[in-house]
N, CA, C and O atoms as CSV, one atom per row, in Angstrom:
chain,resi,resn,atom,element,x,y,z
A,1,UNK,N,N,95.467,123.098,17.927
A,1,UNK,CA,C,96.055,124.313,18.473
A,1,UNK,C,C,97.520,124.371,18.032
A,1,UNK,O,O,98.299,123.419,18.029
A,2,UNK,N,N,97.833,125.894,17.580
A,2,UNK,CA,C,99.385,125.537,17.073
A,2,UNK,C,C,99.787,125.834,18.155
A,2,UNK,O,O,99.277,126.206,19.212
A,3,UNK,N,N,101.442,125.496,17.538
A,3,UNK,CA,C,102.656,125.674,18.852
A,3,UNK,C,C,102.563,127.133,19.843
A,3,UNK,O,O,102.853,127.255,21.033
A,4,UNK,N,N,102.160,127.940,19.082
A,4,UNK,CA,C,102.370,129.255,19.231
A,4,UNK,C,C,101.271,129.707,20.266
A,4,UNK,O,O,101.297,130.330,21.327
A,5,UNK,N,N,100.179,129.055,19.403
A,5,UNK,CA,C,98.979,129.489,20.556
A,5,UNK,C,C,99.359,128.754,22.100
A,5,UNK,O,O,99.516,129.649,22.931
A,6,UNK,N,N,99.483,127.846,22.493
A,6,UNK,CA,C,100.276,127.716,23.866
A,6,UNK,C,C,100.856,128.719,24.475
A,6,UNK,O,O,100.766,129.165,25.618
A,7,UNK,N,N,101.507,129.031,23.488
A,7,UNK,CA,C,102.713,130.141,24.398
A,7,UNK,C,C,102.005,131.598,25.242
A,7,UNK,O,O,102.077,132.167,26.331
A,8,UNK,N,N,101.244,131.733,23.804
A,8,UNK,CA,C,100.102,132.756,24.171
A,8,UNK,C,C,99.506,132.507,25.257
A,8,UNK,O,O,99.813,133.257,26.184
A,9,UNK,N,N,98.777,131.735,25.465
A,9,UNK,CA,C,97.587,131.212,26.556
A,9,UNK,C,C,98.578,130.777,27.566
A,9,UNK,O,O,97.991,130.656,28.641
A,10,UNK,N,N,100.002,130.453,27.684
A,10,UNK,CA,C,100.825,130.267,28.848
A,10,UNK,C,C,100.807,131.819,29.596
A,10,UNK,O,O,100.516,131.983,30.781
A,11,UNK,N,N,101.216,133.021,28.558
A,11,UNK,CA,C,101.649,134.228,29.208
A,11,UNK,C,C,100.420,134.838,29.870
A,11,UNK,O,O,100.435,135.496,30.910
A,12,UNK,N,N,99.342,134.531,29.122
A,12,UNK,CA,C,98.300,135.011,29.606
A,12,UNK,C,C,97.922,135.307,31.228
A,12,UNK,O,O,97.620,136.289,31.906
A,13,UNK,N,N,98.190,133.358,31.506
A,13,UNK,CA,C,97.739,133.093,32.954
A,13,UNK,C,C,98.731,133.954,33.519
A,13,UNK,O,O,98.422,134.915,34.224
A,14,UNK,N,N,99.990,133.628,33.221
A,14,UNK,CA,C,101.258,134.379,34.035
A,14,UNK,C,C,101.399,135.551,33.784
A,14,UNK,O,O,102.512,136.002,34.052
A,15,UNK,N,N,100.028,136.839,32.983
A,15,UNK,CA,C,100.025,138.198,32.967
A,15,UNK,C,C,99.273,137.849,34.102
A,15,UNK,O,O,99.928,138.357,35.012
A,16,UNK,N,N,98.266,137.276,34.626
A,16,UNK,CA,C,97.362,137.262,35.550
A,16,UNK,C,C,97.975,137.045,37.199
A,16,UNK,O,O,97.665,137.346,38.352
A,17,UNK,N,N,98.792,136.489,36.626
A,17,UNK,CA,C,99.320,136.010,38.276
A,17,UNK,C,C,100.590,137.262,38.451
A,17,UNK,O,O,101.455,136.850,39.224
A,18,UNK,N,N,100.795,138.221,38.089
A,18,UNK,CA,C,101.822,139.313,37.807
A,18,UNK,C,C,101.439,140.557,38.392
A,18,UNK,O,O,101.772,141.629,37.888
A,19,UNK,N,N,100.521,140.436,39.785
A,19,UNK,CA,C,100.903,141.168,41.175
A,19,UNK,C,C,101.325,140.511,42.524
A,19,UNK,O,O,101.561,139.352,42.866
A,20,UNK,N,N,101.326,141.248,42.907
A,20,UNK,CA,C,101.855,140.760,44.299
A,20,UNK,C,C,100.438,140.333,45.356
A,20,UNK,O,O,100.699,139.549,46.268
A,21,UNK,N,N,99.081,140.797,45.247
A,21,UNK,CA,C,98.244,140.553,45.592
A,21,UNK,C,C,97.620,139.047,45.565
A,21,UNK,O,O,97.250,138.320,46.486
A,22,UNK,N,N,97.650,138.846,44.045
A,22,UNK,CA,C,96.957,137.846,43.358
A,22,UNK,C,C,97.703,136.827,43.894
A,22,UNK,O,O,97.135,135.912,44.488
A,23,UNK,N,N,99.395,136.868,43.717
A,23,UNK,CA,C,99.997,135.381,44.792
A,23,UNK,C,C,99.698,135.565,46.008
A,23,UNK,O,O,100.185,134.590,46.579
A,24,UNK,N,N,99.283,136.103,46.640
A,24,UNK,CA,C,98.904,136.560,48.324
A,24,UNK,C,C,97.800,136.016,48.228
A,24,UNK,O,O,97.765,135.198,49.147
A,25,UNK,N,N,96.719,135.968,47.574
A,25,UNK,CA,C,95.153,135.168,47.626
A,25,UNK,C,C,95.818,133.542,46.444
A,25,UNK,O,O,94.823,132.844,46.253
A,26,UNK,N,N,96.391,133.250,46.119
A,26,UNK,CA,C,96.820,132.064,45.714
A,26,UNK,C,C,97.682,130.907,47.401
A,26,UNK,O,O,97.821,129.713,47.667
A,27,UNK,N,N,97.991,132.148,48.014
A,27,UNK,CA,C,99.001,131.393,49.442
A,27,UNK,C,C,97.699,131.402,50.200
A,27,UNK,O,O,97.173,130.376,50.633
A,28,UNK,N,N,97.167,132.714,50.348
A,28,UNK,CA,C,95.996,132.451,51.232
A,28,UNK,C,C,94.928,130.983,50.670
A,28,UNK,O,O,94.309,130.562,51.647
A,29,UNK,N,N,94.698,130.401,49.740
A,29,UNK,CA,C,93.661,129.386,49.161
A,29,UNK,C,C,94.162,128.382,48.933
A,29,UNK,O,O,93.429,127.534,48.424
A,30,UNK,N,N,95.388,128.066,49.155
A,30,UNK,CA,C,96.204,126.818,49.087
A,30,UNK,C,C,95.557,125.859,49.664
A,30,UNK,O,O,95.353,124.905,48.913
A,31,UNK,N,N,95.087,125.735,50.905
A,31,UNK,CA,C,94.833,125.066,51.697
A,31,UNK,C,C,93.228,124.471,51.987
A,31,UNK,O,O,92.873,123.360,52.381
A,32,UNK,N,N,92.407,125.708,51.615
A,32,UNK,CA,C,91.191,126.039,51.802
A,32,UNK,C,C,90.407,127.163,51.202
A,32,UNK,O,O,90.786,128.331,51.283
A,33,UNK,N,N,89.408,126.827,50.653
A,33,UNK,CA,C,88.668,127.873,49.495
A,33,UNK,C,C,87.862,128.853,51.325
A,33,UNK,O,O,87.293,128.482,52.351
A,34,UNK,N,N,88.290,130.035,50.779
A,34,UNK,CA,C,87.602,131.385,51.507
A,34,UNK,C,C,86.311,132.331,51.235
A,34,UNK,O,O,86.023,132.713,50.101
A,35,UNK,N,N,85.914,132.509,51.850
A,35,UNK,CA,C,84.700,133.758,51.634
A,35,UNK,C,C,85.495,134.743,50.837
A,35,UNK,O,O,86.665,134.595,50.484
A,36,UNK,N,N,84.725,135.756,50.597
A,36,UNK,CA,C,85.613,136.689,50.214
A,36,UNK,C,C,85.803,137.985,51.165
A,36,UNK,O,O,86.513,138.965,50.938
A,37,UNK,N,N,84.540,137.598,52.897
A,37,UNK,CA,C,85.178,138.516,53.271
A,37,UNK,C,C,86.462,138.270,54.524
A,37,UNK,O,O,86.735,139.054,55.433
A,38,UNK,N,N,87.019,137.131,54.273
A,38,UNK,CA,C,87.744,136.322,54.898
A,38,UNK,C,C,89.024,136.900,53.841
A,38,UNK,O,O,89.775,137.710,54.385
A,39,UNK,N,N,89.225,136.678,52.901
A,39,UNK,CA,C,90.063,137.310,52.115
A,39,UNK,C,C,90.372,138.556,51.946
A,39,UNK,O,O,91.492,138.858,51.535
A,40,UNK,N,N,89.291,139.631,52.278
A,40,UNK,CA,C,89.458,141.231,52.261
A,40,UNK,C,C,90.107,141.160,53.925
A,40,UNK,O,O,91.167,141.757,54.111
A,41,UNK,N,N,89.557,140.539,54.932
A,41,UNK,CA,C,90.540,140.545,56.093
A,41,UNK,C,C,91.471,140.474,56.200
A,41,UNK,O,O,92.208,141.240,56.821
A,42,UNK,N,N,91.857,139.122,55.382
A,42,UNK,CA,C,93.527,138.752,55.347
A,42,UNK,C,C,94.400,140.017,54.931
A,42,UNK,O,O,95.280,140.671,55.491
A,43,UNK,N,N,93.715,140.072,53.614
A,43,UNK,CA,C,94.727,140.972,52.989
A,43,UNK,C,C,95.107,142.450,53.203
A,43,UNK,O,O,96.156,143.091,53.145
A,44,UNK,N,N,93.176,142.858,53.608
A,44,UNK,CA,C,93.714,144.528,54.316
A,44,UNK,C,C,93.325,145.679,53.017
A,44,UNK,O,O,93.021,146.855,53.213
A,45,UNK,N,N,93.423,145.017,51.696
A,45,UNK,CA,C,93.284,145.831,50.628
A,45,UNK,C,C,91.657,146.532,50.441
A,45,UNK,O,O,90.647,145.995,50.897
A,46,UNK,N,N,91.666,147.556,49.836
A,46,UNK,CA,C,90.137,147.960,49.715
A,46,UNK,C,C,89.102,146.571,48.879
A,46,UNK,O,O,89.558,145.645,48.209
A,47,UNK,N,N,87.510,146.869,49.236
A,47,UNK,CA,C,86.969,145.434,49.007
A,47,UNK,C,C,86.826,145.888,47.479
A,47,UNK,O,O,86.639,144.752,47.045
A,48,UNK,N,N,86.774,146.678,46.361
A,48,UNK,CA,C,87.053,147.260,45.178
A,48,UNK,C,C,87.817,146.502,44.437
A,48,UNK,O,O,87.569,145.724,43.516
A,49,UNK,N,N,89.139,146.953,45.154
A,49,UNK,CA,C,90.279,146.347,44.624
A,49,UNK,C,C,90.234,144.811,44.438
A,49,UNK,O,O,90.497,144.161,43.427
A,50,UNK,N,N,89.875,144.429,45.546
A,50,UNK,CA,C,90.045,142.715,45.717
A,50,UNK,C,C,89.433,142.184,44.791
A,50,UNK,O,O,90.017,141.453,43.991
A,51,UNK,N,N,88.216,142.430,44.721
A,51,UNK,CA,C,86.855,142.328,43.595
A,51,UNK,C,C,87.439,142.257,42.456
A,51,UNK,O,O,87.356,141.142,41.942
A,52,UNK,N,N,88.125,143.204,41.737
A,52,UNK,CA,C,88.851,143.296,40.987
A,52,UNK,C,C,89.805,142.092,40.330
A,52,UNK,O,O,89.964,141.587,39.219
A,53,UNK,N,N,90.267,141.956,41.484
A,53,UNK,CA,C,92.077,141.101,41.515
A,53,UNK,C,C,91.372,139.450,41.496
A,53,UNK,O,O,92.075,138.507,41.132
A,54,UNK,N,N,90.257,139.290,41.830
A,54,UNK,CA,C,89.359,138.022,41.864
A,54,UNK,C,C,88.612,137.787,40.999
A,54,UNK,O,O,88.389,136.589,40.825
A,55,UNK,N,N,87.882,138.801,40.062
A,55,UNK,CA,C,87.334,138.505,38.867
A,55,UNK,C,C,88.558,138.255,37.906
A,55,UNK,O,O,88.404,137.300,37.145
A,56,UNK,N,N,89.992,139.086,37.785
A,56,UNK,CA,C,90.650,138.648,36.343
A,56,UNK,C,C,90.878,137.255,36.940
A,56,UNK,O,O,90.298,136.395,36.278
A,57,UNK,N,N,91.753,136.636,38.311
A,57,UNK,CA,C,91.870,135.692,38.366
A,57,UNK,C,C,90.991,134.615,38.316
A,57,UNK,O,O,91.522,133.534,38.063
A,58,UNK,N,N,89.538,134.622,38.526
A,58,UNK,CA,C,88.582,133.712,37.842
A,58,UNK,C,C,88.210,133.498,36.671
A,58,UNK,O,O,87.544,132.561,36.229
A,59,UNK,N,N,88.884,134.860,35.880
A,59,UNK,CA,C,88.285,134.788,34.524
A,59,UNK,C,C,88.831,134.207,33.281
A,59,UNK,O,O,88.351,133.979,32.171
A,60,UNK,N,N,90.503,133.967,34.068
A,60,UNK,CA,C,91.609,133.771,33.355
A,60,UNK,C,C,91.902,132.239,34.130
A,60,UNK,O,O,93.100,131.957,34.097
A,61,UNK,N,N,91.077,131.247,34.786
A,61,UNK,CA,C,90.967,130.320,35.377
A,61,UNK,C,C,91.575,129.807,36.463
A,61,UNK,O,O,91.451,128.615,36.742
A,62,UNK,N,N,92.230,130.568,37.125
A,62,UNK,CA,C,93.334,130.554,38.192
A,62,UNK,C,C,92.146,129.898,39.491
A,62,UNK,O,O,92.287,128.961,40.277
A,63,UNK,N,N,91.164,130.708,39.311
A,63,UNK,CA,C,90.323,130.838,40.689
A,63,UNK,C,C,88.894,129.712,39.794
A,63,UNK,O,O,88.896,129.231,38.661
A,64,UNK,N,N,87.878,129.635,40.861
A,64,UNK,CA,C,87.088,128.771,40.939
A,64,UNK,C,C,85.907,129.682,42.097
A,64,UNK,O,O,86.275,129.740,43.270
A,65,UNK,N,N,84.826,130.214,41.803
A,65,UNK,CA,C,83.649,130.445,42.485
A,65,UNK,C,C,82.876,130.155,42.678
A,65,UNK,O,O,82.144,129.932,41.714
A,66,UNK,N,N,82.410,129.931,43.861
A,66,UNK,CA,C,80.605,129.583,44.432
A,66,UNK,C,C,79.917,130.678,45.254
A,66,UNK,O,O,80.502,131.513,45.945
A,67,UNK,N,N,78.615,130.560,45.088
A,67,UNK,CA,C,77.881,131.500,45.741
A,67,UNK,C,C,77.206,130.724,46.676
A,67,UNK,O,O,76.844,129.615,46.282
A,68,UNK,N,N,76.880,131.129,48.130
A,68,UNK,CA,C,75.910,131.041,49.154
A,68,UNK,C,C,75.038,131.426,49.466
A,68,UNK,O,O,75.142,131.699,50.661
A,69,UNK,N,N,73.900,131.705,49.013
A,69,UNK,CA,C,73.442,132.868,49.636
A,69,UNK,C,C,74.145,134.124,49.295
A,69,UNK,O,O,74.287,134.374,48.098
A,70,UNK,N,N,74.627,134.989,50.220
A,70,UNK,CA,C,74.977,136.510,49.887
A,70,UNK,C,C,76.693,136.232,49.753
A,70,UNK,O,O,77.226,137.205,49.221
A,71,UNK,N,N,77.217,135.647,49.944
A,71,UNK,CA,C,78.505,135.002,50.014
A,71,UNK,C,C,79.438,134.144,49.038
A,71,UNK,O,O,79.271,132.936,48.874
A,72,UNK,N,N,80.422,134.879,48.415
A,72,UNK,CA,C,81.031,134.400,47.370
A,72,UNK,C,C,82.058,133.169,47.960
A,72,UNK,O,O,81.662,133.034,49.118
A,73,UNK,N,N,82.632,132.673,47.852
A,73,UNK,CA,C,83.585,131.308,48.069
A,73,UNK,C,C,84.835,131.241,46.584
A,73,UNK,O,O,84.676,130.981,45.391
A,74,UNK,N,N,85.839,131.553,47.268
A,74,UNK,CA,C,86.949,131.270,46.332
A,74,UNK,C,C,87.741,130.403,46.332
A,74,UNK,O,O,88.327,130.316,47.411
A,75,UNK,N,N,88.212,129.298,45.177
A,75,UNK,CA,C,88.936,128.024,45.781
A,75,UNK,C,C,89.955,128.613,44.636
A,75,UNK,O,O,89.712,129.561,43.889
A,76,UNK,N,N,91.448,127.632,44.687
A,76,UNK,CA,C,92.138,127.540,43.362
A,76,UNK,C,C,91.269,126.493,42.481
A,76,UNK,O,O,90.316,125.925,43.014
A,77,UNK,N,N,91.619,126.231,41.074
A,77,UNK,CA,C,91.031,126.165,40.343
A,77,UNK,C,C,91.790,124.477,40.137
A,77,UNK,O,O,91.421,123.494,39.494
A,78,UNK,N,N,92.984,124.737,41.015
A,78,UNK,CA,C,93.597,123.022,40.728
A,78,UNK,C,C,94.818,123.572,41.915
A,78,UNK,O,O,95.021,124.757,42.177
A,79,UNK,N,N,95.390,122.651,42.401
A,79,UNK,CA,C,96.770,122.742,43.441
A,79,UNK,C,C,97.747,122.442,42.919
A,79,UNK,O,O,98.611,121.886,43.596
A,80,UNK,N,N,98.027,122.758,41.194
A,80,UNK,CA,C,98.914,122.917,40.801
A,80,UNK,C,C,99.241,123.843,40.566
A,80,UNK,O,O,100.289,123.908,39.924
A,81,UNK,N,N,98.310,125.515,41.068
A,81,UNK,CA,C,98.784,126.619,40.953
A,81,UNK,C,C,99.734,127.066,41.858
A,81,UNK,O,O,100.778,127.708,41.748
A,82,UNK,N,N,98.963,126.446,43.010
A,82,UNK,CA,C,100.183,126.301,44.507
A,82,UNK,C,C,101.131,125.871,44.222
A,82,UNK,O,O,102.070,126.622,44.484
A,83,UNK,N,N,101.594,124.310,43.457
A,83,UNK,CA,C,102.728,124.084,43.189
A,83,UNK,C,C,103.725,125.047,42.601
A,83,UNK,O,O,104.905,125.215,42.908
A,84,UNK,N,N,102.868,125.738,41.535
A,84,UNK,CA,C,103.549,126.670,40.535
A,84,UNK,C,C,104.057,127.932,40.750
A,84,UNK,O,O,104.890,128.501,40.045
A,85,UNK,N,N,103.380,128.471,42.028
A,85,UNK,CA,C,103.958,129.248,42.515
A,85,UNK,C,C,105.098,129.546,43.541
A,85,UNK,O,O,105.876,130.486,43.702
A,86,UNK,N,N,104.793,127.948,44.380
A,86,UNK,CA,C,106.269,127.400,45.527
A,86,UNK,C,C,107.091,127.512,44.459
A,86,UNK,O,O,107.938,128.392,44.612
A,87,UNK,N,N,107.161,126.678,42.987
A,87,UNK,CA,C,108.236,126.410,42.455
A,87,UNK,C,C,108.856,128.207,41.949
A,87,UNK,O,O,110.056,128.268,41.680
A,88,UNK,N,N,108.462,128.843,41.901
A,88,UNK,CA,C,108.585,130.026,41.198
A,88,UNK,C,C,109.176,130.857,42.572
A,88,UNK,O,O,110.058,131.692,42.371
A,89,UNK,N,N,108.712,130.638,43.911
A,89,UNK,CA,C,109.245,131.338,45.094
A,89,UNK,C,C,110.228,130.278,45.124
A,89,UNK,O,O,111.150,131.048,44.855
A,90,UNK,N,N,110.888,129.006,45.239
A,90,UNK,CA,C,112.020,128.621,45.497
A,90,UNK,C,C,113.109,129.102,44.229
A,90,UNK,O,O,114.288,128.855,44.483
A,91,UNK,N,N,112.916,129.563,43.293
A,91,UNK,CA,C,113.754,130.078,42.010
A,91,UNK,C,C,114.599,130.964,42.486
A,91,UNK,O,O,115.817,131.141,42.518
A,92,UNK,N,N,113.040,131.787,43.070
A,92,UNK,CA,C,113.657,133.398,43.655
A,92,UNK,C,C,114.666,133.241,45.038
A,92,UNK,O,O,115.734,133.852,45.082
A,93,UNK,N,N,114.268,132.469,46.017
A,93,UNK,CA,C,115.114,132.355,47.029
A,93,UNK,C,C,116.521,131.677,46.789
A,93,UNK,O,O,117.556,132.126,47.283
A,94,UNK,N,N,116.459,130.415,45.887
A,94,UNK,CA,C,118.044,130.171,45.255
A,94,UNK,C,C,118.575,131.679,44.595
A,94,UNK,O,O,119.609,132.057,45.147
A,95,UNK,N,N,118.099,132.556,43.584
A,95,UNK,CA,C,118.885,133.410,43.322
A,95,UNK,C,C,118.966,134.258,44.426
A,95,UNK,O,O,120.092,134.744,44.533
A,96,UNK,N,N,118.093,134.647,45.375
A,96,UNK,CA,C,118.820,135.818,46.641
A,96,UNK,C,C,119.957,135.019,47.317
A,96,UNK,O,O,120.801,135.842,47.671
A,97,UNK,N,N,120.220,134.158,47.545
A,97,UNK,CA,C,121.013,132.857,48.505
A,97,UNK,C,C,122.446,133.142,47.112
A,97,UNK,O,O,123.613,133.252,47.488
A,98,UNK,N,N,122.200,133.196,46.085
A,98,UNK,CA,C,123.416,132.950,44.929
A,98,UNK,C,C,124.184,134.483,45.335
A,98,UNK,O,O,125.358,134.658,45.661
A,99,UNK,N,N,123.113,135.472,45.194
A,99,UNK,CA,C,123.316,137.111,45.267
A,99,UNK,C,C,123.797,137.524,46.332
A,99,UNK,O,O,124.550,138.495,46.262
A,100,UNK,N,N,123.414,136.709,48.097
A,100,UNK,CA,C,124.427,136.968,49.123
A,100,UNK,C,C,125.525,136.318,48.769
A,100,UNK,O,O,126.576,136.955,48.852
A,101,UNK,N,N,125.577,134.987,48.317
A,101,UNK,CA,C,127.124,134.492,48.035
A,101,UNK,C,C,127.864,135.593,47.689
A,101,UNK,O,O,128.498,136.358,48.416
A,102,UNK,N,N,127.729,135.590,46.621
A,102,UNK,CA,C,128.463,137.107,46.220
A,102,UNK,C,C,128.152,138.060,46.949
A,102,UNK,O,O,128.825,138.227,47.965
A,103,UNK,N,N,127.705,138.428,46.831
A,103,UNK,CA,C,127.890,139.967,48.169
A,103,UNK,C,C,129.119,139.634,49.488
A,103,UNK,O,O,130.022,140.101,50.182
A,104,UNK,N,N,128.673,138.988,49.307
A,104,UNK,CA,C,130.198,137.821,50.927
A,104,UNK,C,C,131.193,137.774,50.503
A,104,UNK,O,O,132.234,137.836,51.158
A,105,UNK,N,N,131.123,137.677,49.539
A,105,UNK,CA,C,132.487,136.946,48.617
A,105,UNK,C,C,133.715,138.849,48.576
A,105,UNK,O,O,134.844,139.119,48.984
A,106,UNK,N,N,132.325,139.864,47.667
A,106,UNK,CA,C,133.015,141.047,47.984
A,106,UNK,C,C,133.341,141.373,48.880
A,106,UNK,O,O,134.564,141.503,48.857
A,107,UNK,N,N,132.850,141.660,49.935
A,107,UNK,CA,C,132.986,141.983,51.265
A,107,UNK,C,C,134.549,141.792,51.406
A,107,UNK,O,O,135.491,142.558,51.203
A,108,UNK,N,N,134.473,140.565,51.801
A,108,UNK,CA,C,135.148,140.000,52.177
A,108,UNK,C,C,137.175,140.392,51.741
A,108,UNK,O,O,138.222,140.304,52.382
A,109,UNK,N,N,136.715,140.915,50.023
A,109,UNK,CA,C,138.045,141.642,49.239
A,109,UNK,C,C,138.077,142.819,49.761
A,109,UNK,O,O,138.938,143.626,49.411
């Protein structure tokens, strides 16, 4: 695989993980793989949509599925997506924390 193709197949996953939904069912599965109608509860979104937002993320390997009977089961695919995404929400909260500094700092002139 060249250098390049990495990069590709890096952006890919991270086009996939590039709503606000998809990290919302990544926080929701951290812990414990869900039904899916345990997941349309949580989230509130139409069951369409979700369907949707759960096939690219299985398809693009984020997610992990089993069937039950009539009942789908969604896990992460490894708990280093969880990691990857804490690390990506602590980025964002150091820069809002940098962005009040400053904002204080004006104020303050």
């Amino acid at each position: 695989m060249t250098d390049k193709k990495i990069f590709e197949l890096h952006a890919d996953v991270c086009k996939a993980l590039g709503h606000p939904l998809r990290i919302e069912i990544i926080d929701l599965l951290q812990e414990k793989e869900q039904c899916f109608s345990d997941i349309l509860n949580e989230t509130g979104v139409l069951k369409s949509n979700l369907s949707q937002h759960l096939s690219v993320m299985t398809k693009k390997g984020i997610l992990k599925t089993r069937r039950d009977g009539q009942s789908s089961y969604f896990s992460l695919s490894s708990e280093k997506v969880a990691k990857a995404c804490l690390l990506m929400r602590e980025v964002l909260l150091e820069n809002l924390q940098e962005q009040q500094k400053i904002l204080h700092k004006l104020n303050k002139t």
